[in-house]
C-alpha positions in Angstrom: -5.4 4.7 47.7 -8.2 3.8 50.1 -9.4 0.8 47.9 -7.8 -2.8 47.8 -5.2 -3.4 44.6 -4.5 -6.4 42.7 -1.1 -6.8 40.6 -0.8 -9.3 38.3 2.5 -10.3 36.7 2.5 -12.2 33.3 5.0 -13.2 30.6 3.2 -12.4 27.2 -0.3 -11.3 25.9 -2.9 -13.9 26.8 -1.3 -15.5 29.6 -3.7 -13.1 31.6 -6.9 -13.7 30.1 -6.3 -17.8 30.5 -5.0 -17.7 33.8 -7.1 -15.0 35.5 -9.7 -13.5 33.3 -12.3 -14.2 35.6 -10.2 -13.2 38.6 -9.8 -9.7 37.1 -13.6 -9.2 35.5 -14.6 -10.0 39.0 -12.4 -8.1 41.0 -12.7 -5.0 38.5 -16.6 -4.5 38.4 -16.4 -4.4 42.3 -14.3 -1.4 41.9 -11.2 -3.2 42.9 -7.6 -1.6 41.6 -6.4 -4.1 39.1 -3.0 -3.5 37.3 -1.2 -6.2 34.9 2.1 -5.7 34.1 3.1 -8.3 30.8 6.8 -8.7 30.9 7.0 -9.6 27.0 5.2 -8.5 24.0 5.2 -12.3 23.0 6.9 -11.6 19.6 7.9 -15.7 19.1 4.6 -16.6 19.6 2.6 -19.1 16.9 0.1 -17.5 14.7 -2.9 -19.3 14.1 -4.7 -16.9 12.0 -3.5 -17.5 8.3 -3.7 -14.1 6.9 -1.7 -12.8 9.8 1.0 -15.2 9.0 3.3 -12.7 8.0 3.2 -11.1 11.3 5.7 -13.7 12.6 9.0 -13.5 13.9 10.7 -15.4 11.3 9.0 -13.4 8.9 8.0 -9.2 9.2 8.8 -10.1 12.7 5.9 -7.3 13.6 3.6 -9.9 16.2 4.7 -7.8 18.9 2.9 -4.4 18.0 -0.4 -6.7 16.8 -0.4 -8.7 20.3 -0.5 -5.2 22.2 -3.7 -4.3 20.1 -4.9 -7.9 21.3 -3.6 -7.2 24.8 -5.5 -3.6 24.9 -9.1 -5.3 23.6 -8.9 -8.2 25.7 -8.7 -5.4 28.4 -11.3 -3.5 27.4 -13.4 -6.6 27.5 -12.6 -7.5 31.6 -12.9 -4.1 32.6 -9.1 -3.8 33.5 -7.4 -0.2 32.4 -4.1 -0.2 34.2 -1.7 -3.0 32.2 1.5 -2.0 31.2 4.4 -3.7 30.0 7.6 -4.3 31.8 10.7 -1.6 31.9 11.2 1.5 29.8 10.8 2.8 26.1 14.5 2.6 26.2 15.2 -0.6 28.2 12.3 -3.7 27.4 12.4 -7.3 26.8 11.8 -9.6 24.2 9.6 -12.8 24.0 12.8 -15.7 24.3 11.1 -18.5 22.5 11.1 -22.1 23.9 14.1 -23.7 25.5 17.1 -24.8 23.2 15.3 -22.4 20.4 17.3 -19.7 18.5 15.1 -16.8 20.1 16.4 -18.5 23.4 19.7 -17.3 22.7 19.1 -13.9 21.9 20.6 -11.7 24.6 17.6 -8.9 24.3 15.2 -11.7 25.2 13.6 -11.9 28.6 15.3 -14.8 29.5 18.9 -13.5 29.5 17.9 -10.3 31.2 19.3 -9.3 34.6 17.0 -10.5 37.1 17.8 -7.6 39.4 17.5 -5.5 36.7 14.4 -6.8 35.5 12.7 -6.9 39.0 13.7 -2.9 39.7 11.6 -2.1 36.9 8.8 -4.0 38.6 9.4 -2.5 42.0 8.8 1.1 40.0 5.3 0.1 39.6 4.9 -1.4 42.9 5.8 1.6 45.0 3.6 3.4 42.6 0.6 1.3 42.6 1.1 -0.2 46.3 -0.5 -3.1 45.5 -2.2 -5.7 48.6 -2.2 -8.5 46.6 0.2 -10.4 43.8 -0.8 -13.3 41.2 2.6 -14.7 39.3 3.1 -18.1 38.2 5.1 -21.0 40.5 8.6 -21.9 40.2 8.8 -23.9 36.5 7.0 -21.3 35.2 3.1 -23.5 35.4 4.7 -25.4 32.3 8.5 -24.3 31.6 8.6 -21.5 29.2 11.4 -19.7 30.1 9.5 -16.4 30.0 7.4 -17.7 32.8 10.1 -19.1 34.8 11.8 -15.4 34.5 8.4 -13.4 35.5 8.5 -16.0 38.6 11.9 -14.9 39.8 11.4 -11.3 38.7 8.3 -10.9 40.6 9.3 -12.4 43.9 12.6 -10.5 43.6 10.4 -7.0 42.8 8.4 -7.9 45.9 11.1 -8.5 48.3 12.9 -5.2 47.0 9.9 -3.5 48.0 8.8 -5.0 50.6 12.7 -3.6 52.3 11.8 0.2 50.8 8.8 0.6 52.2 6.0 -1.7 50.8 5.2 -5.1 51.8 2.8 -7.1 49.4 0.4 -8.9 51.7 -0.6 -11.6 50.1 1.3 -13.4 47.1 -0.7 -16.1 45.1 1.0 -18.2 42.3 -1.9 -19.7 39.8 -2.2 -23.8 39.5 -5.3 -26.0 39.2 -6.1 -28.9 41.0 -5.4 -32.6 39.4 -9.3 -33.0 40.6 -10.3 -30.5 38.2 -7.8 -31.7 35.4 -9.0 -35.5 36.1 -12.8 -34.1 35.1 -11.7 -32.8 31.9 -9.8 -35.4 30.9 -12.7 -37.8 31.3 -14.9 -35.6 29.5 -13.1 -35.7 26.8 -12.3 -39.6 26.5 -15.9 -39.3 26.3 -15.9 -37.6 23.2 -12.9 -39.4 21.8 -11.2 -36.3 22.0 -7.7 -35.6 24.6 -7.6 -33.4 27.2 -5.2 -30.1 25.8 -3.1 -33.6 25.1 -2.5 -35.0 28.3 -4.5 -38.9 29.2 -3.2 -38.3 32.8 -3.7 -35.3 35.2 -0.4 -35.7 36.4 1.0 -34.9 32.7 -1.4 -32.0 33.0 2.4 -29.2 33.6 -0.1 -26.7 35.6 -1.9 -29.1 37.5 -1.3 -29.4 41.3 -2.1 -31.8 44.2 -5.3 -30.8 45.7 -4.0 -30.4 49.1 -1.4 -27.6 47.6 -4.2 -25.0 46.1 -5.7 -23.1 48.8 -7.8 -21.1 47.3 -10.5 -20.4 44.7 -12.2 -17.8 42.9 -15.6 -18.3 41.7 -15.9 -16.2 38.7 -18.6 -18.3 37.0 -21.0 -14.8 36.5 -17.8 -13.8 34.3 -17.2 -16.8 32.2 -19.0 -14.9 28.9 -16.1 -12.1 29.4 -13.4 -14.3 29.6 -14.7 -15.9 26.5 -14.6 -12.8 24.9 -11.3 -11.7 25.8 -9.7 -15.0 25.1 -11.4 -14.2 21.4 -9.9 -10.7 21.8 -6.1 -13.2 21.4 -7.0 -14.7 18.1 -3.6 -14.6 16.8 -2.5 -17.3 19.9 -6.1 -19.0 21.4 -8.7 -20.9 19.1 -12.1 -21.1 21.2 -13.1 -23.8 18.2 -12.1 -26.8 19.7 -13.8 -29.9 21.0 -13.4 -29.1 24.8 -15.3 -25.6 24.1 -17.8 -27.4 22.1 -18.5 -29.3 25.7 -22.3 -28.9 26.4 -22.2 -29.7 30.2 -21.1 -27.4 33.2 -17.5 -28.8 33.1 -16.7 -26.3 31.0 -17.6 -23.2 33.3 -16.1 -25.3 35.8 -12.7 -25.1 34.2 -13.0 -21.7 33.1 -15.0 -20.1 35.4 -13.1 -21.3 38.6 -9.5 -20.3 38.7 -7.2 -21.7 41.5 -4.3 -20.4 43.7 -1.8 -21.6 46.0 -1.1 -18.8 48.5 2.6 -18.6 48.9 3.2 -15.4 51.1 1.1 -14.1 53.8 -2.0 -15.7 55.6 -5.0 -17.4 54.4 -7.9 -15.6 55.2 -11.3 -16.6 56.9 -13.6 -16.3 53.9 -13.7 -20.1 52.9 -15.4 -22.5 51.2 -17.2 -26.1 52.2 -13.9 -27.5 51.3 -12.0 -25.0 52.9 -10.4 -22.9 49.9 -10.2 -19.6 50.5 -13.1 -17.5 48.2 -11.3 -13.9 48.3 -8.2 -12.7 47.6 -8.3 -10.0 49.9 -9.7 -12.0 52.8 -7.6 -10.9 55.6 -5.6 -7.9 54.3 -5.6 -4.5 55.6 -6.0 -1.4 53.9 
């Protein structure tokens, strides 16, 4: 328990390697403790591989059990062995679709679940794992999905229950990206006659954030090739195919080799950059 320990809370499979793969390759080959807990097995997700089609929920309804294989080799990839998914073989959640859908009204879904509840099963792993540092999304969720909006409140509900039996989290990061960053891709794009993930304006972009807001960076650029990989590791819910892969500049490893935080809890520490983002996670804890 002498090293420094990252936990990373996340709604479904994929939702880690998107947000943070290079955040955990790079934290994980310098021998950092790295656990992901995924509060869903993303059962409502889309399929986009046709001869899985059948997998889906309004189908076999057996996506679940194939996105934990995809969850497991997508780990493998970034070097991270401790994920787990939230609660108990006897008490779990299931993916609640999108708002207003009929998954969203199931009441086994993760959006109808206790939050208290929910969040005791998380404090479980943090008083086992004692972890220095959390990475969970903002308020909305990055882009509304009610699964996301749930791990928000169940992760910062977890960490104050801990934090009053015994453990404090030091430092608590929500993930973002800058409208700076978003306002590059979407004018690389135009370029190509091609949108931006759909969006012509950064401030349509549902993740992006004002500059002034993200406070810290973490350059994982070395890392980019295993993020790729375990983004390909998803292929039932992420297509590396399209025209903003195909982009032959550095943008790209810009966008997916730089991934952005806005330190909510704690202090920022020292270790900064020329524009005065914070480089390290751990900057400032103690061990």
């Amino acid at each position: 328990m002498t090293k420094p320990r990252l936990l990373l809370v996340h709604a479904h499979p994929d939702d880690e390697t998107i947000n943070n793969g290079v955040t955990m390759a790079k934290y994980a080959t310098a021998g950092v403790g790295v656990t992901l807990v995924t509060c869903t097995r993303g059962e409502e997700g889309e399929v986009l591989v046709p001869e899985l089609e059948h997998l889906a929920s309004g189908k076999e309804d057996k996506l679940g059990a194939h996105r934990e294989l995809e969850l497991r080799d997508a780990m493998s990839v970034l070097g991270v062995t401790d994920f787990r998914f939230l609660g108990s073989p006897q008490k779990s959640w299931r993916d609640s679709g999108m708002m207003g859908s009929e998954p969203n009204n199931r009441q086994d879904n993760f959006w109808n679940a206790n939050v208290d509840e929910a969040a005791e099963s998380l404090v479980q792993v943090i008083l086992e794992v004692k972890p220095h540092v959390m990475i969970t999304y903002d308020e909305i969720g990055g882009y509304g999905h009610p699964d996301h909006i749930q791990a928000h409140r169940v992760a910062m509900r977890a960490a104050e229950l801990a934090r009053s039996r015994g453990w404090g989290i030091q430092k608590i990061y929500w993930n973002t990206i800058p409208i700076s960053i978003i306002e590059q891709g979407i004018e690389a794009m135009r370029d190509t006659g091609n949108q931006f993930f759909g969006v012509d304006k950064a401030e349509d972009f549902p993740f992006a954030q004002p500059d002034h807001l993200v406070t810290t960076v973490i350059d994982g650029e070395a890392f980019v090739e295993k993020k790729m990989d375990a983004m390909r590791a998803h292929p039932t819910q992420i297509s590396v195919d399209g025209p903003f892969f195909a982009l032959s500049d550095n943008l790209g490893f810009k966008v997916w080799g730089l991934e952005f935080y806005r330190l909510v809890y704690g202090e920022l520490g020292t270790v900064r950059n020329a524009d005065g983002r914070e480089t390290d996670l751990f900057s400032g804890i103690t061990l």
